[in-house]
N, C-alpha and C positions, 0 to 999 in steps of 0.2 A: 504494500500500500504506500502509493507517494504520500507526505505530507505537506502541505503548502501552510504556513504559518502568519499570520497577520505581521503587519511593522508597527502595529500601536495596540496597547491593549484596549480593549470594549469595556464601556461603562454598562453597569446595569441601576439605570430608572427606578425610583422608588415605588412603579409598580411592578416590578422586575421585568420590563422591557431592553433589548438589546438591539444593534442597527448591526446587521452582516453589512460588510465591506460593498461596494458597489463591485469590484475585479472578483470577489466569493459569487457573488450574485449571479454574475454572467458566467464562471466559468460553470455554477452548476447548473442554468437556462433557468433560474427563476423568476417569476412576476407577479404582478400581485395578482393576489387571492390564489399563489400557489399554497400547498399545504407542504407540513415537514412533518418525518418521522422524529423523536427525538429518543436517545437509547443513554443511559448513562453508563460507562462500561464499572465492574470492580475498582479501578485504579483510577477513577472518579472525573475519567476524559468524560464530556459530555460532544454526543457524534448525530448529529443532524443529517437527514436523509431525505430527497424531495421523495413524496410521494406520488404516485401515478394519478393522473389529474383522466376524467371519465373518457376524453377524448382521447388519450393515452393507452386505456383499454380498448378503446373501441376500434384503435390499429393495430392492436396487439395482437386480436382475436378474429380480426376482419376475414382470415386467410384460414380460418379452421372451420373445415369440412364438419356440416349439418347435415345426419343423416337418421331416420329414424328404425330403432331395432330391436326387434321383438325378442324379449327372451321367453322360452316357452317356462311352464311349471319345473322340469328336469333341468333346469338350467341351459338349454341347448340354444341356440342363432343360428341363423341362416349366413354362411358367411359368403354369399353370392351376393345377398340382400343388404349388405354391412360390410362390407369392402373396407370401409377405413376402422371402423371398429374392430374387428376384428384383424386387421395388422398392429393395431393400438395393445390390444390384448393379446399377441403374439411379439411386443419389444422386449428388451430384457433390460 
């Protein structure tokens, strides 16, 4: 993991607001009314994460095959019928 470190420390607001850098901001593609993960590790680094914003999912998953597949009661599919299902369920 690279580390890129500020050249000024961050004030924190006495509602505990802080201002990310403008060069943090664009190398992570953030703007407003983006969201952030935030994770505090053991060793008390605090590690900010953007989160995937809807339209974010919505390229992610644009390209995954919608197919509809019948399982019967014995557990069995048609794998003629379910072509990508069942290469899904034959990965390893």
């Amino acid at each position: 993991m690279t580390m890129i470190r500020g050249n000024k420390p961050l004030k924190v607001s006495s509602k505990g607001r802080v201002v990310i850098p403008l060069d943090f901001r664009k190398r992570m593609h953030l703007s407003s009314g983006d969201q952030l993960g935030m994770t505090l590790s053991n060793d008390g680094r605090l590690i900010l994460e953007k989160l995937p914003s809807s339209s974010d999912w919505k390229r992610l998953i644009a390209d995954i095959p919608v197919e509809q597949v019948t399982v019967e009661q014995d557990g069995h599919y048609d794998p003629v019928k379910s072509p990508n299902f069942d290469e899904w369920m034959h990965e390893e």
